[in-house]
PAPA-465700 format. One record per residue: x, y, z of N, C-alpha, C, O, CB in turn; residue in three letters. Coordinates in steps of 0.001 Angstrom, whole numbers, plus 500000, padded with zeros to 6 digits. Atoms other than C-alpha are relative to their C-alpha. Glycine has a CB too. Example, Ala and Ser with C-alpha at 12.3 -4.5 7.8 and 13.67 -1.06 7.14 Angstrom:
# residues 2
500890498810500000512300495500507800500900501200500000501936501181500665499008500027501246ALA/499180498810499940513670498940507140499230501090500730499739502198500899500414500462498585SER/
This chain:
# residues 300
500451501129500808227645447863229929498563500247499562497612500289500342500117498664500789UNK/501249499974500730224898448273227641499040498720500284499660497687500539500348500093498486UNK/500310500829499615221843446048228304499246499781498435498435500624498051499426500100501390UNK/501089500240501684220237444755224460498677500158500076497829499561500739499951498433499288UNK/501579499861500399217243446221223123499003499427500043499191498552499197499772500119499143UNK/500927501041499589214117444422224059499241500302498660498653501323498304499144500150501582UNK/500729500248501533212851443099220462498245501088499937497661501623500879499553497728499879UNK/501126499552500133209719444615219283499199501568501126498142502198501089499378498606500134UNK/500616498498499556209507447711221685499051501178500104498166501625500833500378500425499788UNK/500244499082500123209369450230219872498231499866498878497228500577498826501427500627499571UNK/501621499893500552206263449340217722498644500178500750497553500655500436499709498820499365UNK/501347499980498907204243448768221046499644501204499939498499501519499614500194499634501595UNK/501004498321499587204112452792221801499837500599498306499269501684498185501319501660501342UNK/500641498879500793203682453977218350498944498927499503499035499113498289501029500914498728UNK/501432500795500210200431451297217768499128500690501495497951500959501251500266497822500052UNK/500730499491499497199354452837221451499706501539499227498652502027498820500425499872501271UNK/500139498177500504199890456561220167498463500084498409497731500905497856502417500669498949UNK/500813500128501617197790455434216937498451499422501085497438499778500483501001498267498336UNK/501096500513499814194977454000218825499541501165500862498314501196500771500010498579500521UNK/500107498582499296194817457495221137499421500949499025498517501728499327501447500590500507UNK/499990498527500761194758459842218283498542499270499129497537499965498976501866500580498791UNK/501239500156500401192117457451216470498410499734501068497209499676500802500314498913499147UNK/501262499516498984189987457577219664499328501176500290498157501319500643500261499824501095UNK/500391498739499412189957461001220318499290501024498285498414501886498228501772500796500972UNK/500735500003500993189212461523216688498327499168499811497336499463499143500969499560499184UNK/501398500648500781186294459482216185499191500382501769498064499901501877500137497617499217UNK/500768499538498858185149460975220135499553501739499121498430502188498893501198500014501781UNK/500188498842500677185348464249218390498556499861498733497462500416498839501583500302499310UNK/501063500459501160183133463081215255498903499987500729497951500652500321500194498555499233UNK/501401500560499550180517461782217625499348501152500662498120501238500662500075498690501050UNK/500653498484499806180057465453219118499805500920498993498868501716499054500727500768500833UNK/500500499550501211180247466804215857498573499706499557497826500593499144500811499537499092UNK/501311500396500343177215465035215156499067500386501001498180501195500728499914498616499774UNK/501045499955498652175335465034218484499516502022499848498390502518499858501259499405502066UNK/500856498813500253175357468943217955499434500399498684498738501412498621500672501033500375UNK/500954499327501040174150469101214256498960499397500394497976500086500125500231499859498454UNK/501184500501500016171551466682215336499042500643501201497833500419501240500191498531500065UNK/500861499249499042170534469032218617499564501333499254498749502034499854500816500323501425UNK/500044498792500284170560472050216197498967499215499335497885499634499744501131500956499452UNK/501075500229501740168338470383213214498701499824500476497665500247499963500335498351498817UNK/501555500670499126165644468726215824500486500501501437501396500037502124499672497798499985UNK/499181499386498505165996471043219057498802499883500639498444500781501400500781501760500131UNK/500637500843498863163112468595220546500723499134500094500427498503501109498720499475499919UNK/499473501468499460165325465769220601501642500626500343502336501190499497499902498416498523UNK/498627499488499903168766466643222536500512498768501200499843498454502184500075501889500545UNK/498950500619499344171079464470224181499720501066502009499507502232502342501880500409498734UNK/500067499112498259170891465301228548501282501148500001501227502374500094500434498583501697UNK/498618499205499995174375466601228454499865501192499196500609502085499600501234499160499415UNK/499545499082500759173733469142225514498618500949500447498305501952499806500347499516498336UNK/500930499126499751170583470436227522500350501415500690499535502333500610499136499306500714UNK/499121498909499803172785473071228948500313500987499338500266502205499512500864499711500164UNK/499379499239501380174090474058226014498950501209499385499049502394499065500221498711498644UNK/501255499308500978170658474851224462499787500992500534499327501747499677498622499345499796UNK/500001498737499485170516477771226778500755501120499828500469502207500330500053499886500942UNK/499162499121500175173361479492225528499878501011498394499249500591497422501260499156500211UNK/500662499154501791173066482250222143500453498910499420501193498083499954500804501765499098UNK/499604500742500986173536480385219596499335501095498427498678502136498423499276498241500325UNK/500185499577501521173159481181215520499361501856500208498272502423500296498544498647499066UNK/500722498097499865173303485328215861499491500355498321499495499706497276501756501635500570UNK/500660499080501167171823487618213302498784499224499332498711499348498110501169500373498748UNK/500790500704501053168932485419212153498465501699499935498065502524500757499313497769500848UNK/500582499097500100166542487736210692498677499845499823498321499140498879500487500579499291UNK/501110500631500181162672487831211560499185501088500326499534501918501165499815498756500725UNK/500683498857499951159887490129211201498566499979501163497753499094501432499612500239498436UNK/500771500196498740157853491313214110498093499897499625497511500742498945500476501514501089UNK/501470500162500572153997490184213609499267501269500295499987502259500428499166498724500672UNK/500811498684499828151408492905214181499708499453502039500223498443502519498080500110498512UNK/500311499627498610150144493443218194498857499123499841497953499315499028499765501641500469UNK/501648501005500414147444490421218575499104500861501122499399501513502123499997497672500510UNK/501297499558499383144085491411219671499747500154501350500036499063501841499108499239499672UNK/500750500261498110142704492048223789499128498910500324497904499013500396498895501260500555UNK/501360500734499196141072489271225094500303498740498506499504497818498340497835501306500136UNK/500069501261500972142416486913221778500874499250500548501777499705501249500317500162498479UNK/499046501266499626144051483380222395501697500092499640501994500353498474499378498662499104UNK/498541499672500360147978483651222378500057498866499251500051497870499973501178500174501175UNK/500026500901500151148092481233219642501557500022498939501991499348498005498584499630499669UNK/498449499773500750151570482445218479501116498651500600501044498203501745500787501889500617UNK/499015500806499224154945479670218509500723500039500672501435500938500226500502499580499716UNK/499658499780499534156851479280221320501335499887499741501532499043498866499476499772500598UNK/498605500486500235160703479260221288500387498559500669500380498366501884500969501099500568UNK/499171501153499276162184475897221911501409499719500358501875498862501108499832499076499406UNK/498018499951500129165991476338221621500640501695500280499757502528500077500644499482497835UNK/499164499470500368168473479017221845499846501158499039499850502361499301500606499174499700UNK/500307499248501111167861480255218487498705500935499787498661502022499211500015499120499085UNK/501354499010500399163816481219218706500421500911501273499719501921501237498056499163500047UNK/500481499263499183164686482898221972501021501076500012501426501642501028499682499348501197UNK/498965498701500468167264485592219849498878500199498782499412500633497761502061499588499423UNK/500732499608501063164383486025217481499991501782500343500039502200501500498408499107499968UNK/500258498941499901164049489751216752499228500763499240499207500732498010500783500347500105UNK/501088499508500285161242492029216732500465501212499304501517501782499592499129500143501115UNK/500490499009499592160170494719215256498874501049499825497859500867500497500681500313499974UNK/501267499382499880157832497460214381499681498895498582500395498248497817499887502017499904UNK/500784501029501365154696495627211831500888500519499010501322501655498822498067500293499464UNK/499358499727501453156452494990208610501295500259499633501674500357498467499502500975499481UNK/498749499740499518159683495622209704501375499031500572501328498453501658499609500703500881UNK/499020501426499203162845493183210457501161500761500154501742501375499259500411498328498969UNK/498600500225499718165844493619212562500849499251500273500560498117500658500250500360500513UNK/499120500853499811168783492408212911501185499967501216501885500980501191500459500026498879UNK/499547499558498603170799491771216660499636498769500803499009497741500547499245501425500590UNK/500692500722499045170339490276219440498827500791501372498841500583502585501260499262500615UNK/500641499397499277167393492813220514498935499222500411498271498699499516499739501058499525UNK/501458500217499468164500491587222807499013500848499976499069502026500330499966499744501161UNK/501249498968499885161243492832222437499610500397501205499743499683502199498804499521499469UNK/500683499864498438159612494636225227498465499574499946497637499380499056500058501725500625UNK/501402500839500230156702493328226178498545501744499838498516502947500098499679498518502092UNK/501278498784500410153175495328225088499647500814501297499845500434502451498352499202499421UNK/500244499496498650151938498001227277498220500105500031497363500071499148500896501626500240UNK/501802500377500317148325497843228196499656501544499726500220502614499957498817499175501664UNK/500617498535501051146289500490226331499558500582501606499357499807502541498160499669498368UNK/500680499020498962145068503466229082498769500348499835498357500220498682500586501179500115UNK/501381500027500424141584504265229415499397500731498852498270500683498359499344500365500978UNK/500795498618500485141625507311227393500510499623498512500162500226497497500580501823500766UNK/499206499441501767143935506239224188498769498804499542498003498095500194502496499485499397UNK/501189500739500951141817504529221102500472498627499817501657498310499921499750500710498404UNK/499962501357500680141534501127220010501101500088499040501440501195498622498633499597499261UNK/499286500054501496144142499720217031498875500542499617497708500714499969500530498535499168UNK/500496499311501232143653501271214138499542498317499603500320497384499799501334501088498845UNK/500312500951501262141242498423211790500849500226498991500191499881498010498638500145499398UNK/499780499975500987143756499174209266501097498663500550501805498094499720500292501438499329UNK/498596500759499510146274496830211239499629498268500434500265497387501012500694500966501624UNK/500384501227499698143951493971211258500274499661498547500274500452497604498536499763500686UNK/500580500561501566143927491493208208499435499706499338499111498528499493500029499548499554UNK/501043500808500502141600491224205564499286499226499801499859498236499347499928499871499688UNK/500765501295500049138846489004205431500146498999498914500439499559497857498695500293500004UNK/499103500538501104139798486331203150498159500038498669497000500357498932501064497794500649UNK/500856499773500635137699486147199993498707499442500168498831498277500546500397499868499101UNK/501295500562500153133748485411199870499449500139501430498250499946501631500018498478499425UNK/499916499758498671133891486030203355499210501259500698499139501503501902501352500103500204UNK/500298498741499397132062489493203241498822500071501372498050499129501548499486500854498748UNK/501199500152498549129676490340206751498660499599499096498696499301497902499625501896501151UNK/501438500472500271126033489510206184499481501472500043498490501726499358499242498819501199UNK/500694498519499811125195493112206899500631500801498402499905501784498253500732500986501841UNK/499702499898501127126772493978203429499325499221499277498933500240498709501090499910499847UNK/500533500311500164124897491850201857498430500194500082497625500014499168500543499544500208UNK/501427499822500165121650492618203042499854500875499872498637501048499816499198499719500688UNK/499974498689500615122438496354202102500247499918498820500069501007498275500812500859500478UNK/499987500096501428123162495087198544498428499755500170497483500537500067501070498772499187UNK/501770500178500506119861493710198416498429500512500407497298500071500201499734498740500184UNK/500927499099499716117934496301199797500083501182499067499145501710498470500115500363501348UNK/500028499218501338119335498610197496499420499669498548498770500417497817501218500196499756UNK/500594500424501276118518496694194570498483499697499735497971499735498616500643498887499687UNK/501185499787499673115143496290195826499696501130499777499298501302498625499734499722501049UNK/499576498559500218115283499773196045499537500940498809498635501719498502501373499957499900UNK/499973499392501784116218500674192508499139499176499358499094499650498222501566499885499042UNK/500860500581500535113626498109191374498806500583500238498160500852499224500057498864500265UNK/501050499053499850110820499958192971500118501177499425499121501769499009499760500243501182UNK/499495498186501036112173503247191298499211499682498596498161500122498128502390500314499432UNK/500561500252501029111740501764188416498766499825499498498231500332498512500379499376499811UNK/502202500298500494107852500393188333499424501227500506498277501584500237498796498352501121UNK/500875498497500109107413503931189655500391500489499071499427501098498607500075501087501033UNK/499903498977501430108829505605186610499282499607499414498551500381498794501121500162499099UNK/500777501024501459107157502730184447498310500594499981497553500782499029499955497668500459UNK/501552500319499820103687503227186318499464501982499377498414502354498853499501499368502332UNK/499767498328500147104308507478185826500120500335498465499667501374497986501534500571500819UNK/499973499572501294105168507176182198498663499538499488498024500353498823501213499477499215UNK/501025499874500642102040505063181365499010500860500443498190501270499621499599498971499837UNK/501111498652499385099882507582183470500214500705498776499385500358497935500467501100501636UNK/499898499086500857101131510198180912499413499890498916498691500745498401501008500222499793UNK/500398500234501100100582508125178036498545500136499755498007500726498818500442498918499737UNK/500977499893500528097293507387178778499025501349500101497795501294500085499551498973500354UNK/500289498571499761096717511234179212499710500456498668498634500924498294501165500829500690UNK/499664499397500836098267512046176045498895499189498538498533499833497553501698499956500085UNK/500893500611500585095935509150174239498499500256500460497409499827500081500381498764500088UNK/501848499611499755092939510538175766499900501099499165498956501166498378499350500540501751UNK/500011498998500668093966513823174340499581500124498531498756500924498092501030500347500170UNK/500501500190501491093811512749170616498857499292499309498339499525498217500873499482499447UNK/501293500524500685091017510275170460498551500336500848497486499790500560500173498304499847UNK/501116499384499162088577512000172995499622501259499697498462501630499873500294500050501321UNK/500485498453499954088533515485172317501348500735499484502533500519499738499481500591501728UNK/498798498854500440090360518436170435499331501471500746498541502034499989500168500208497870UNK/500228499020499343089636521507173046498434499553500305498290498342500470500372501357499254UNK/501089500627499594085746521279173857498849499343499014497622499364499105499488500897500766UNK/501137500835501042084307519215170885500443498635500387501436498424501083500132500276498079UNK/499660501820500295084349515163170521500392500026499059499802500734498242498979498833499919UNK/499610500148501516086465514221167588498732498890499426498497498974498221501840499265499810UNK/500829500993500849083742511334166782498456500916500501497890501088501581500201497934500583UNK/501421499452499614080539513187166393498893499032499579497725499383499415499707501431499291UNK/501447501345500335078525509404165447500021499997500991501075500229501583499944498406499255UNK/499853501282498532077443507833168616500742499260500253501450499195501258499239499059500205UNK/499446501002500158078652505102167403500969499614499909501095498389499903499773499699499519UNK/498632499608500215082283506055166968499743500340501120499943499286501724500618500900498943UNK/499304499461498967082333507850170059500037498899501090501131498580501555499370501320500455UNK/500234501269499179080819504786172472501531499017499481502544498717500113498185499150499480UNK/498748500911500268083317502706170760501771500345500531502517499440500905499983499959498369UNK/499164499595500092086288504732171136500086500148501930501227500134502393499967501095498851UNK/500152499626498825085232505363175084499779498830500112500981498612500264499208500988500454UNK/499837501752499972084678501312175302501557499699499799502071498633500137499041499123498562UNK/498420500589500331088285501145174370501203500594500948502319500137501196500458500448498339UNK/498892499509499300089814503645176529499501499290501625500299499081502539500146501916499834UNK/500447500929499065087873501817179128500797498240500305501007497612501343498521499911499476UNK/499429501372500133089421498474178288501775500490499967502523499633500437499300499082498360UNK/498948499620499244092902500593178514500320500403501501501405500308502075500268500777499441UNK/499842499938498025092363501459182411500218499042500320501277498837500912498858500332501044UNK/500193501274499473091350498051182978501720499498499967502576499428500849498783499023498983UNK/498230500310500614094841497035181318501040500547501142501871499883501762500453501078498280UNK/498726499008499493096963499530183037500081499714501406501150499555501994499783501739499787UNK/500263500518498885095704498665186066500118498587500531499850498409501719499030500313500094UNK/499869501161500052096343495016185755501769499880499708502706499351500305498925499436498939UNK/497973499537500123100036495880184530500434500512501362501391499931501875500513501626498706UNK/499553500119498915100217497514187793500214499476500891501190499660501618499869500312500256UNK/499510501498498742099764494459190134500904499096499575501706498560500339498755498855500414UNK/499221501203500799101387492149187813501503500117500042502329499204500056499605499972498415UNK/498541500292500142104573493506187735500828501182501175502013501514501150500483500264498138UNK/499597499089498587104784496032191245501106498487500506500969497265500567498117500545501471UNK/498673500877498943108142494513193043500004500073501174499287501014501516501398500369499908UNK/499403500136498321109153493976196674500124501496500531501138502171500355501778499177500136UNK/500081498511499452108125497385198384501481499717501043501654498662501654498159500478501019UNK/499395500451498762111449498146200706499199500721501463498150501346501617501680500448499868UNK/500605499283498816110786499274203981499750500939500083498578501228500325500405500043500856UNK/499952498708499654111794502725204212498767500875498546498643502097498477501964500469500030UNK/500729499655500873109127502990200952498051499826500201497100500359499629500688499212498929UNK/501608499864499857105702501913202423499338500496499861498380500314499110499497499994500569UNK/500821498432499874104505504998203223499940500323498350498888500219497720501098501510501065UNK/500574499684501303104762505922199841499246499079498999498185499397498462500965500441499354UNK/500897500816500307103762503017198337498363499520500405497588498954499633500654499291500135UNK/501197499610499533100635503340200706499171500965499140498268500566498404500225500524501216UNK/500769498700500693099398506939199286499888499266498550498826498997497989501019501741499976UNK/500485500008501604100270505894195676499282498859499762498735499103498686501178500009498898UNK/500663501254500395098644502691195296498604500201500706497700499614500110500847498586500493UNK/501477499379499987095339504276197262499743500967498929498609500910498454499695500753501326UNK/500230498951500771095627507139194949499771499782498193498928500394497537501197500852500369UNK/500080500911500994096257505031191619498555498946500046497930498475499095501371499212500128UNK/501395501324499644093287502571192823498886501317499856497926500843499249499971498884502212UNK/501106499149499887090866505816193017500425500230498129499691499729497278500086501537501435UNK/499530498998501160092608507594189726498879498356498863497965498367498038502649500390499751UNK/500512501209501125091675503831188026498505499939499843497876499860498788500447498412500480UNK/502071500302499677087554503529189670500432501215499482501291501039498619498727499716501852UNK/500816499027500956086894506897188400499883500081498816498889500135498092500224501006500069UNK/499711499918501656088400507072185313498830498845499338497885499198498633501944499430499556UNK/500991500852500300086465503949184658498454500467499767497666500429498822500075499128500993UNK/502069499585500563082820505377185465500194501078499569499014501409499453498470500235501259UNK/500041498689500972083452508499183765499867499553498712498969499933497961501287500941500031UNK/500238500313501553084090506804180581499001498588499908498847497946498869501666499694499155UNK/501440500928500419081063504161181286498741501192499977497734501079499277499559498540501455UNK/500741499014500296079277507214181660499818500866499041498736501407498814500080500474500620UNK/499616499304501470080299508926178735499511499251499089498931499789498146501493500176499626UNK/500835501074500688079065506011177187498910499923499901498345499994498809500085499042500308UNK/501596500060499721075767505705178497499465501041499504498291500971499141499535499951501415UNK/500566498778500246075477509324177604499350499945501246498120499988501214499150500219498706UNK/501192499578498320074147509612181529501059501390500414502156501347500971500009498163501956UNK/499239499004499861075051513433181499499715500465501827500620501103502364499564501149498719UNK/500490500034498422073753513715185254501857499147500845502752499603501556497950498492500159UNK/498722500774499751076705511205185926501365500404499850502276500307500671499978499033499307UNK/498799499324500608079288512758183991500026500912500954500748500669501921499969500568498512UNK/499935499230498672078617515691186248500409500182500706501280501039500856499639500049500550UNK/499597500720498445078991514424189290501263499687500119501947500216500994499310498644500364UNK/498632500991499979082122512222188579501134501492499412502077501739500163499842498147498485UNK/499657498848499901083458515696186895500391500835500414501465501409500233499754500264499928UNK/499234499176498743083114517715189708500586499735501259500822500562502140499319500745500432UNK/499219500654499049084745515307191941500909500307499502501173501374500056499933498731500323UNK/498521499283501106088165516075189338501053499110501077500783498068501675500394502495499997UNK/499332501081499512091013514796190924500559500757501276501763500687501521501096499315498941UNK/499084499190498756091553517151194337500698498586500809501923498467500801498736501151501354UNK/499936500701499426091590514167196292500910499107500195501463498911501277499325499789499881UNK/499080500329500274093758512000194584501287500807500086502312500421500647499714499630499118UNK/498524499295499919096311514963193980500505500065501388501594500629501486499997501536499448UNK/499949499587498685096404515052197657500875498823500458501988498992500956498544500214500745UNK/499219500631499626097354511746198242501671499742499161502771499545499677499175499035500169UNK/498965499971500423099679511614195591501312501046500500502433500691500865499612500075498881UNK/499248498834499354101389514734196661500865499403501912501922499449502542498436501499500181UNK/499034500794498734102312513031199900500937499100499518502158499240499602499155499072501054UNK/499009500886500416103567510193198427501419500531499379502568500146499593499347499196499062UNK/498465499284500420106021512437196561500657500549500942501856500271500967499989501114499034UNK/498894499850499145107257514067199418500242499332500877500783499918501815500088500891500462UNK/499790501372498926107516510871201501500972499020499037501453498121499727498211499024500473UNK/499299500514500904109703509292197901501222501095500440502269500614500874499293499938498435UNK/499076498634499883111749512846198375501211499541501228502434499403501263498861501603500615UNK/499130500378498273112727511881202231500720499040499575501929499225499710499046499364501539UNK/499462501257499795113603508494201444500977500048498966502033499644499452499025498818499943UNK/498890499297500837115863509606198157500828500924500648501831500893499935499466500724498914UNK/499474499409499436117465512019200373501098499373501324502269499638501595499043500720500176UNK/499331500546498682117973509680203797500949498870498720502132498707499019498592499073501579UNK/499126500833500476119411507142200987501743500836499185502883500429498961498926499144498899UNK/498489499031500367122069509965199660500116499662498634501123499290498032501640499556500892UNK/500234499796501719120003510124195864500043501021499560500195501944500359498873499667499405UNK/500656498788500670119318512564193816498989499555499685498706498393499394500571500655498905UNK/501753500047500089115654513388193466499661499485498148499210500145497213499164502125500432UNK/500414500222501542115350511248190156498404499462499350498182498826498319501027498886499552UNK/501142500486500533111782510677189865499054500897501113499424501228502240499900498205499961UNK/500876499502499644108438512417190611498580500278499685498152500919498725500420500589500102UNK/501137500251500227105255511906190958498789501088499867498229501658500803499844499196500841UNK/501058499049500981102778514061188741499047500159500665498798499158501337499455499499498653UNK/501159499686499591099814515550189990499029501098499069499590501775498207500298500444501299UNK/500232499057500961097357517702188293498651499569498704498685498384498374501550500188499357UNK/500414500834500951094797517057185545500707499865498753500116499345497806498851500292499758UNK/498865500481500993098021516905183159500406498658499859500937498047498931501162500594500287UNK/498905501209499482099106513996184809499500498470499695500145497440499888500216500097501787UNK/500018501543499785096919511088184052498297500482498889497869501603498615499971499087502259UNK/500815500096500835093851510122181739498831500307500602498051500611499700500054498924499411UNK/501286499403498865090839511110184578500397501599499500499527502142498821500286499587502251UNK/499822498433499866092387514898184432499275499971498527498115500348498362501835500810500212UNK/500795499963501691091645514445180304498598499888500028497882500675499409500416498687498942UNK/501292499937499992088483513406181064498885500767500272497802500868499695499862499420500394UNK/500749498934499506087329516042183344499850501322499186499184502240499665500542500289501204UNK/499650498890500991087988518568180606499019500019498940498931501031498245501403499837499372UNK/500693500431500721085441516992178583498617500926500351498253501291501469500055498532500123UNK/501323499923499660081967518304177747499258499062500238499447498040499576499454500515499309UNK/501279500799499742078957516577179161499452500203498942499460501155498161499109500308501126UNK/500719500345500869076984515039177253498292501050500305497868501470501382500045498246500124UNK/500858499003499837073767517234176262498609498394500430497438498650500710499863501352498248UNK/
């Protein structure tokens, strides 16, 4: 004997079976999520998935090994937090592999091998250059500025050599045989020393260091070359042939002497700087408007 179907049954287990399969579905979803959200932010993880984070995760990521930091500098490199930074792989500077290789750790340098190479450090960023570059630019340029007011001070020497030559004398006569022309003309080369000599303080630059010494000799030797020249041609003037004389046979040993140092004390310092010898200081009664003078007859 059959016993009749108990109404409504069968709907009970397939509404449980439906509420099973949508549980275990939407349990599923909620770990789906929980691990993209431990992967995306792997400071914030669920307790349960702290386990996890210890295991490889995401292979082959590919990352290039930094250079070897400094002895004695702050480790201020990032640390791994997850899984993922601690499959990072090294390798040589500039270089990326791919794996799950660990780096070995650095070995300490031995007493005898060298420092890194400076080529393996990184450039200083711009504007940034040392101070010691700098103050070797501007010692050089100092430098080449003194070069210069010595060529400047060397060419008018010449000039006023070569202007003594034409309005003082053609071999041993006076071109002005008036008095009165000649005084005048020796009043004027007089008022050119003065000049030349005033051009020289006025516009001498910033001696550098390694130049003193020469700048010493020549600027005693220039300071004499200027007083004589001077009373020679106030004497020439006066017609005080007694004077002329005298100042005459003083000539210029004295000066050439110091000058002559000074040139080979310019020589050294063009040399220790790694110049060529582009300038040089004249000696001689060629060299300057006193030598012209001494060449002169005395007055009778």
């Amino acid at each position: 004997m059959k016993l009749p179907q108990k109404p409504g049954g069968s709907p009970r287990r397939v509404d449980s079976r439906t509420v099973l399969v949508l549980l275990a579905v939407l349990g599923l979803q909620v770990v789906i999520v929980l691990v993209i959200v431990a992967v995306a932010f792997p400071d914030w993880r669920p307790a349960f998935l702290d386990g996890a984070s210890r295991e490889p995760a995401l292979p082959g990521r590919l990352v290039a090994m930094p250079s070897a930091p400094d002895a004695g500098a702050p480790d201020v490199s990032p640390k791994p937090t997850d899984a993922a930074a601690s499959r990072m792989l090294f390798g040589d500077s500039g270089r990326a592999v791919l794996g799950d290789q660990v780096p070995e750790a650095p070995r300490a340098a031995s007493p005898g091998s060298s420092s890194p190479s400076a080529s393996h450090l990184p450039p200083p960023p711009p504007g940034s250059a040392p101070a010691v570059d700098k103050a070797s630019r501007a010692d050089q340029l100092a430098f080449e500025q003194y070069l210069d007011w010595l060529r400047t001070v060397e060419l008018e020497r010449l000039s006023l050599r070569t202007w003594g030559e034409h309005h003082l004398s053609t071999g041993e006569t006076l071109i002005q045989p008036d008095p009165a022309q000649r005084r005048q003309v020796l009043h004027l080369a007089g008022q050119e020393v003065s000049a030349f000599r005033q051009r020289i303080l006025r516009t001498k630059p910033v001696v550098p260091a390694d130049c003193r010494i020469v700048d010493q000799y020549f600027m005693g030797a220039i300071a004499q070359e200027g007083s004589q020249a001077a009373d020679l041609l106030e004497a020439l003037e006066q017609q005080d042939a007694d004077r002329v004389r005298q100042l005459q046979h003083s000539g210029t040993g004295r000066i050439d002497r110091d000058l002559t140092v000074a040139n080979a004390k310019l020589e050294q310092t063009l040399r220790k700087r790694g110049q060529p010898l582009v300038l040089r200081i004249e000696t001689g009664v060629d060299a300057s408007l006193l030598g012209a003078l001494t060449e002169l007859p005395a007055p009778h």
